[in-house]
VOROVO-355296 format. One record per residue (C-alpha): residue number from 1; residue in three letters; z, y, x. Coordinates in pm, 1 decimal, always signed. Each point is the difference from the previous one (the first is absolute). Example, Ala and Ser with C-alpha at 12.3 -4.5 7.8 and 13.67 -1.06 7.14 Angstrom:
  nr rest       c3       c2       c1
   1  Ala   +780.0   -450.0  +1230.0
   2  Ser    -66.0   +344.0   +137.0
//
This chain:
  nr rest       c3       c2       c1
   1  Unk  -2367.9   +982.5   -774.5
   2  Unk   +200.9    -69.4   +304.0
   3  Unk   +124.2   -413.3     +8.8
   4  Unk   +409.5    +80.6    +81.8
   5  Unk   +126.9   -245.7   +283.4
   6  Unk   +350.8   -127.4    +11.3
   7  Unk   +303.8   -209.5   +191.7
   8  Unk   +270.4   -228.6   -187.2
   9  Unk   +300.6    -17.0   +216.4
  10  Unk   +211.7   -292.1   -103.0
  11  Unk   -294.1    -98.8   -192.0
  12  Unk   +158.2   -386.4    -86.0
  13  Unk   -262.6   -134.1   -251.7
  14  Unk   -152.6   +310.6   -122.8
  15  Unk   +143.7   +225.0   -267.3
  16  Unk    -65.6   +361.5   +147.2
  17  Unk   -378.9   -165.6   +116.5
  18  Unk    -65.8   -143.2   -338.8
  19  Unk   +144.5   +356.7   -167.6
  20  Unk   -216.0   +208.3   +264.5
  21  Unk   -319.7   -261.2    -28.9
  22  Unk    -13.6    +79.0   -391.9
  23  Unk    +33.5   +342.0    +73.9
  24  Unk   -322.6     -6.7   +225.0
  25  Unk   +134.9    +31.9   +313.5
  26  Unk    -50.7   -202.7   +268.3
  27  Unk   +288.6   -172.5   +178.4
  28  Unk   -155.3    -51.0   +358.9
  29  Unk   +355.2   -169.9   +163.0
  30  Unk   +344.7   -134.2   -123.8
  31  Unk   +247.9   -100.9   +215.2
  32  Unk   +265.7   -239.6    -71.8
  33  Unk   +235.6   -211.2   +243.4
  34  Unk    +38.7   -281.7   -210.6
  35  Unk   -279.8   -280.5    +51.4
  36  Unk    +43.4   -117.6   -412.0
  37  Unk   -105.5   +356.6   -112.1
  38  Unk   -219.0    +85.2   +223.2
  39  Unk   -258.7   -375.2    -68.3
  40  Unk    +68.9    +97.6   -359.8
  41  Unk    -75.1   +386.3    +13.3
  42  Unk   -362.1   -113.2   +203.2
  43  Unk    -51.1   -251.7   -239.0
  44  Unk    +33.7   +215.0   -292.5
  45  Unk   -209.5   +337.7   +203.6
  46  Unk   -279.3   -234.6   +185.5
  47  Unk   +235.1   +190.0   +317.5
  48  Unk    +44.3   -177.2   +322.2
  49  Unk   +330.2   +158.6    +79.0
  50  Unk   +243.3   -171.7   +256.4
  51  Unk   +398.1    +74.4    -18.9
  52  Unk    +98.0   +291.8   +148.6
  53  Unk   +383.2   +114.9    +91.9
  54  Unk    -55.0   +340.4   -113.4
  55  Unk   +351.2   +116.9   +139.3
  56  Unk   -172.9    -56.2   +341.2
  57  Unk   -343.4   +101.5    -81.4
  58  Unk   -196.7   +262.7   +220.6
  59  Unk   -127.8   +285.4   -248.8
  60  Unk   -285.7    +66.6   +211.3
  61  Unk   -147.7   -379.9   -133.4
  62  Unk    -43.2   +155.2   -320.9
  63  Unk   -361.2    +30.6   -146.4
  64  Unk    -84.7   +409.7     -4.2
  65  Unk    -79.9   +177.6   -304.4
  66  Unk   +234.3   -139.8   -200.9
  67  Unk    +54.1   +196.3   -349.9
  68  Unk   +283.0   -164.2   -133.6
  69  Unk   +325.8   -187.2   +134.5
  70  Unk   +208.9   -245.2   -253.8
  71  Unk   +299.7   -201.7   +137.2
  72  Unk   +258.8   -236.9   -209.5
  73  Unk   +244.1    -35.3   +324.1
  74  Unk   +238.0   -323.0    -52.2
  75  Unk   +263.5    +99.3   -213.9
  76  Unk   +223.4   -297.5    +87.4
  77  Unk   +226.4   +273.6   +184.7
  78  Unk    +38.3   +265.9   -339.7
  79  Unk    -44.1   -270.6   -244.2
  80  Unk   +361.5    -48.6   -214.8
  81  Unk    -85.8   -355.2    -98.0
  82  Unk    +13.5    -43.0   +414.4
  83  Unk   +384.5    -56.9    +73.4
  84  Unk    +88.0   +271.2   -268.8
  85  Unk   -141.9   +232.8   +128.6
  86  Unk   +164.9     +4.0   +386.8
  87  Unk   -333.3    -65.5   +176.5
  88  Unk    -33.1   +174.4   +309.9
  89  Unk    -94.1   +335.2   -106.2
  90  Unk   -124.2   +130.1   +381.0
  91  Unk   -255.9   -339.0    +60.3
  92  Unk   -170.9    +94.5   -307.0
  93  Unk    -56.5   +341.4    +77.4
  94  Unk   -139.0   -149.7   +288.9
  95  Unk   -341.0   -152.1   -208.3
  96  Unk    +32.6   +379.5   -216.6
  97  Unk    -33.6   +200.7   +292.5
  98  Unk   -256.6   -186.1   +144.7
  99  Unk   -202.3    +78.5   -298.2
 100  Unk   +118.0   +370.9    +44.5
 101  Unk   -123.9     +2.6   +370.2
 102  Unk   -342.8   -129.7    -66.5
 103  Unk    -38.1   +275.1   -286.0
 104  Unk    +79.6   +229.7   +242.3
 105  Unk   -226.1    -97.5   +244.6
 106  Unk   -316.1    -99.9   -239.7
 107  Unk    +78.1   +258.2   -211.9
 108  Unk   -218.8    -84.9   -305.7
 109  Unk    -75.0   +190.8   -315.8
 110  Unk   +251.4   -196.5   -217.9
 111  Unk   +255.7   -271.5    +64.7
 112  Unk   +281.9   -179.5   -186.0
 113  Unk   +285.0   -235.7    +64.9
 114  Unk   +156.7   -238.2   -243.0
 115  Unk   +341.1   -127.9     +7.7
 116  Unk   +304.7   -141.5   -219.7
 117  Unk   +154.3   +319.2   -231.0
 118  Unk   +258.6    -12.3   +313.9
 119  Unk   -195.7   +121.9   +232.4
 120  Unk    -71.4   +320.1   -168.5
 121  Unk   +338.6   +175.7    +57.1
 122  Unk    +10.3   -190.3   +332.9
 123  Unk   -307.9   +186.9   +103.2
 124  Unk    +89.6   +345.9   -165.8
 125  Unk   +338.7     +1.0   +232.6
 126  Unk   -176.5   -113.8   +335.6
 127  Unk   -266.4   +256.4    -28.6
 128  Unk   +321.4   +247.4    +35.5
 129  Unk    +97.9   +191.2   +252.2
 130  Unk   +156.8   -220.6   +262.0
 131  Unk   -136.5   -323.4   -148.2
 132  Unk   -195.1   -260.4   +114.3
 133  Unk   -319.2    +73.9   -105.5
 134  Unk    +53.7   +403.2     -6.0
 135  Unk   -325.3    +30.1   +237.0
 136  Unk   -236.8   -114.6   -289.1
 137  Unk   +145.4   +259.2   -273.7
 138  Unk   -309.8   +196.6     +0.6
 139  Unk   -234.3   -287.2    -80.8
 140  Unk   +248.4   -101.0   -320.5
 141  Unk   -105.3   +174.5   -304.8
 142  Unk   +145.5   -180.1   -283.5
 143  Unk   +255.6   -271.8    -31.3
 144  Unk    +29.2   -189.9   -337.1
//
């Protein structure tokens, strides 16, 4: 049987690669800008990743054959616990459609993104004609 191969995105200290891990797929990369997460996610994988600023990384680094994509953007922007909720909406869509691009481009068999609840209806309305993130509509298949 076929070993599955996978990328965290936002991976801090390793939810989606301890989820994926039990699941019997191999997480070959996460990437993570902050230096904390990142000595804790290799500590807890054996991984010997190094921060990344995934808003500036170049798809084309990523490993090929790559069956699934997670991501768990920073929700700082969506979250209502941040300044009641009046985060800047358009910098976190920033991190979401970075995750959107590098579906696009990779284009593996299955992918996911998790967010606050927010984030859902902020999503739904962008993926709309004439919003920000209309371009990746036909790589959306369910928002919950």
């Amino acid at each position: 049987m076929k070993k599955y191969n996978a990328i965290d995105l936002y991976g801090g200290i390793g939810g989606w690669t301890l989820g994926l891990k039990m699941a019997g797929i191999n997480v070959i990369r996460s990437y993570d800008n902050w230096m904390p997460a990142t000595e804790t996610h290799n500590a807890n994988f054996g991984h010997s990743s190094k921060p990344v600023d995934i808003r500036k990384m170049n798809i084309s680094d990523i490993p090929k054959g790559i069956d699934f994509i997670v991501g768990s953007p920073p929700c700082t922007q969506f979250s209502y616990a941040n300044r009641g909720g009046s985060g800047d909406i358009n910098d976190g869509l920033i991190d979401i459609r970075k995750v959107l691009e590098i579906v696009k481009e990779v284009r593996p068999k299955y992918w996911a993104l998790e967010n606050v609840p927010r984030v859902a209806g902020i999503l739904a309305e962008a993926i709309n004609p004439g919003g920000a993130l209309h371009e990746f509509k036909d790589i959306i298949d369910h928002i919950e």
